[in-house]
N, C-alpha and C positions, 0 to 999 in steps of 0.2 A: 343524983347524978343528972346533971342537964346533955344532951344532945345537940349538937353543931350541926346545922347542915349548911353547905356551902356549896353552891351551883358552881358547877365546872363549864362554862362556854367555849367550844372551839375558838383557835384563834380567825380571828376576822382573815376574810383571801384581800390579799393585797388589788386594790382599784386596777381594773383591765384598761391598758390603753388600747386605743384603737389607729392602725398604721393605715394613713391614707393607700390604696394600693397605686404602685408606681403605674406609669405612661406603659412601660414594656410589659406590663402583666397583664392589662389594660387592653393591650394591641395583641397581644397572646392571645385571651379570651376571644376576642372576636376575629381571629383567624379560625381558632378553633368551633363557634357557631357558623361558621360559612360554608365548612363539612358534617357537621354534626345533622344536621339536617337530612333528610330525605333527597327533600327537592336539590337542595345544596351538592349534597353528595351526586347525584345523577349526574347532575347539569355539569360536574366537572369530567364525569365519564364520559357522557357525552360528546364532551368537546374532542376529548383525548381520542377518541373514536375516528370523528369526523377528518379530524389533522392526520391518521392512523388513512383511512380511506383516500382523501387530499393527494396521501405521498403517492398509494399504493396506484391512484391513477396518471400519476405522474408516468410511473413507472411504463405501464402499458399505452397509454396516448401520446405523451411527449416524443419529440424527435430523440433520439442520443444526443446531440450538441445540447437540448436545454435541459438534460435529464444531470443537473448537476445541483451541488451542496447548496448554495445559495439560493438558485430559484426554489428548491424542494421547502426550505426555510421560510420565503418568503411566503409561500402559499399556506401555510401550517397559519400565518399568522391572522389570515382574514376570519375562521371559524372562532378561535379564540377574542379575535375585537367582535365579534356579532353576539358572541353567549356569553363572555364575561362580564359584559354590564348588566347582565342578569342577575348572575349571582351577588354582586355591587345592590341591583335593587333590593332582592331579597333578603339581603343581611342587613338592612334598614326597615324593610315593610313587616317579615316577619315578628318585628319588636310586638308590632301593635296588633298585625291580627292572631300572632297563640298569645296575648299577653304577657309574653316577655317582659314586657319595656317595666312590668311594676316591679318585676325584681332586679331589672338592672340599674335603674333608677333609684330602688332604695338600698343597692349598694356603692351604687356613687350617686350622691345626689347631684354635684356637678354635672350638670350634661354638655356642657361644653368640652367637658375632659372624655365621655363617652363619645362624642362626636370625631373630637378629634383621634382619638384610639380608632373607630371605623374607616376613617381614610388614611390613616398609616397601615392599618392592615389591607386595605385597600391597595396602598400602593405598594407593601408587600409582594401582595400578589400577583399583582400585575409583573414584578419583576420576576416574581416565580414561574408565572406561568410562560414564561418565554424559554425554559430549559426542556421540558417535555417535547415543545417542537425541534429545539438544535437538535436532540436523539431521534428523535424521528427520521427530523432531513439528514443525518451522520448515517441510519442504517440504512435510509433508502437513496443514500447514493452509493453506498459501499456495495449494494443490490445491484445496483443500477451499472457501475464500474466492473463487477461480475460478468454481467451479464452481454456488456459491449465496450470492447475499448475506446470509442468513441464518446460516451459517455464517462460521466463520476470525476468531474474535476470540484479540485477541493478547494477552491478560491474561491476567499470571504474575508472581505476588510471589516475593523473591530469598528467602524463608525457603521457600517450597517445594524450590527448587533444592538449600539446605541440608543439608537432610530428606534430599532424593536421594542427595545424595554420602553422608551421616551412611549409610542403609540398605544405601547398594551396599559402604563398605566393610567393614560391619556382616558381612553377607553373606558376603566373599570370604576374610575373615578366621572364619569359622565355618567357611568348608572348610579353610582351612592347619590350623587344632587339629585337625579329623578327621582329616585327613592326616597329620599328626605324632603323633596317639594311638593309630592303628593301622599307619602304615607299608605298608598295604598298599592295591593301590588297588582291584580289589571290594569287596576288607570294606568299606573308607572310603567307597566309593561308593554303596553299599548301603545302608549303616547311616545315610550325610547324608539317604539319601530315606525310609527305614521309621522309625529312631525317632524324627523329628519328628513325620510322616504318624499313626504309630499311637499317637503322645502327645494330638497334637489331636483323634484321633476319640476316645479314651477320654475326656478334657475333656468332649465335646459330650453324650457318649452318659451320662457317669456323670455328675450333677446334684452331686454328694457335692464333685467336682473343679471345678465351675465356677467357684468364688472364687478355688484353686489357678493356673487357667489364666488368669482375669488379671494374675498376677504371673511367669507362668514357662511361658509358651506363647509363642515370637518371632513365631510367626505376627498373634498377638492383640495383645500389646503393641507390636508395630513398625506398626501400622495407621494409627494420628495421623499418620506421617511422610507421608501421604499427603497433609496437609492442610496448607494454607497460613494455617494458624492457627499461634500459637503453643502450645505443649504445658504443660501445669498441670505443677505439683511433683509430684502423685499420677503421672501420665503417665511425667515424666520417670523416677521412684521405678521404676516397675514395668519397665518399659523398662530398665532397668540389671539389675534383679533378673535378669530374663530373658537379658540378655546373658551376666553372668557367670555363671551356668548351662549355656549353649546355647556359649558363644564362649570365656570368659575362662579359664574349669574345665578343657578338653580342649586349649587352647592352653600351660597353667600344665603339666597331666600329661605333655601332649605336645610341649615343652621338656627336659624330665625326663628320659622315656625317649631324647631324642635325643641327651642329653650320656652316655648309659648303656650304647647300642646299640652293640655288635659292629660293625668295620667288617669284610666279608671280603668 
């Protein structure tokens, strides 16, 4: 009697495709590295703090006539444009210095597509972060209306609001290019507070530069967004001038170097 023997093989796994991941997953992830962090996490308490403090001294120093919705909002919005280009830099710089960038890079290799997912969630945020101040300035005029009739009027045109979002992600997107032009995060941190700071004092101090800085000082031409007026062609003209200088210029280079940069 002869013996058969006949090898049994599992059936073979059907070949894995792999699904590029979308733009919104993309811009997902990197909303969710901009709290995931430490430092990220703080820096947005921080702010929230700051804009918390902001109102509360409204509250005590303001006259009643200016202790209203709109000025209360308005002033929420300067702590948020000073810290949120921070977090803008560190959701870029941190790639490189915990080594990040090798596993994000070797799950999209495109980094043109990671690039642009960081200033969508960028500008995300910027829109986001404009609602934690209306609550603010909403309870501390509702305070403030308590407290003296004279104060807590609720008048607030929707083109101011506009203005806000337009300046915060104005803002948060002028730290992502500093962060992506220098990859590092004192340099970039440094350099977002001294060469604006020592652009506008030189403006102020040299008369020669004054005509200069109304077309290419952010600090000067982002001022209208204050107002609940709408903004002239000249306004709007200079305001871009200044953007793509300050925002569009260091975001353009520092794209550049990110498609060029060594990952190790």
């Amino acid at each position: 009697m002869t013996a058969t023997l006949t090898s049994t093989r599992p059936p073979s796994a059907p070949p894995q495709t792999f699904t590029r991941p979308s733009m919104a997953r993309l811009t997902s992830v990197e909303l969710r590295k901009m709290a995931d962090t430490r430092a990220g996490l703080w820096l947005m308490v921080v702010t929230a703090l700051i804009s918390v403090a902001v109102v509360v001294i409204q509250l005590f120093a303001a006259e009643p006539a200016a202790q209203t919705f709109k000025n209360m909002f308005q002033s929420t919005l300067f702590p948020t444009a000073i810290l949120l280009p921070v977090l803008g830099i560190l959701s870029v710089t941190t790639e490189w210095s915990q080594r990040t960038a090798l596993t994000t890079f070797a799950l999209t290799p495109q980094r043109q597509r990671i690039a642009g997912a960081k200033f969508l969630a960028a500008a995300v945020l910027g829109v986001v972060a404009v609602v934690p101040g209306l609550a603010m300035a909403a309870i501390g005029n509702a305070v403030a209306g308590a407290m003296d009739p004279a104060a807590g009027s609720w008048s607030f045109g929707g083109m101011l609001l506009g203005y806000a979002v337009l300046f915060s992600v104005i803002n948060i997107l002028f730290g992502i290019g500093f962060g992506m032009l220098f990859m590092n995060t004192p340099v970039a941190i440094v350099l977002y507070f001294v060469v604006p700071t020592v652009w506008s004092l030189l403006t102020s101090l040299i008369s020669g530069l004054k005509g200069t800085a109304e077309w290419l000082d952010l600090s000067v031409t982002s001022t209208p967004l204050f107002d609940d007026t709408a903004l002239s062609g000249g306004e709007w003209a200079k305001l871009a001038a200044s953007v793509a200088v300050w925002v569009l210029l260091p975001c353009v280079l520092g794209v550049a170097r990110l498609l060029r940069r060594e990952v190790s």
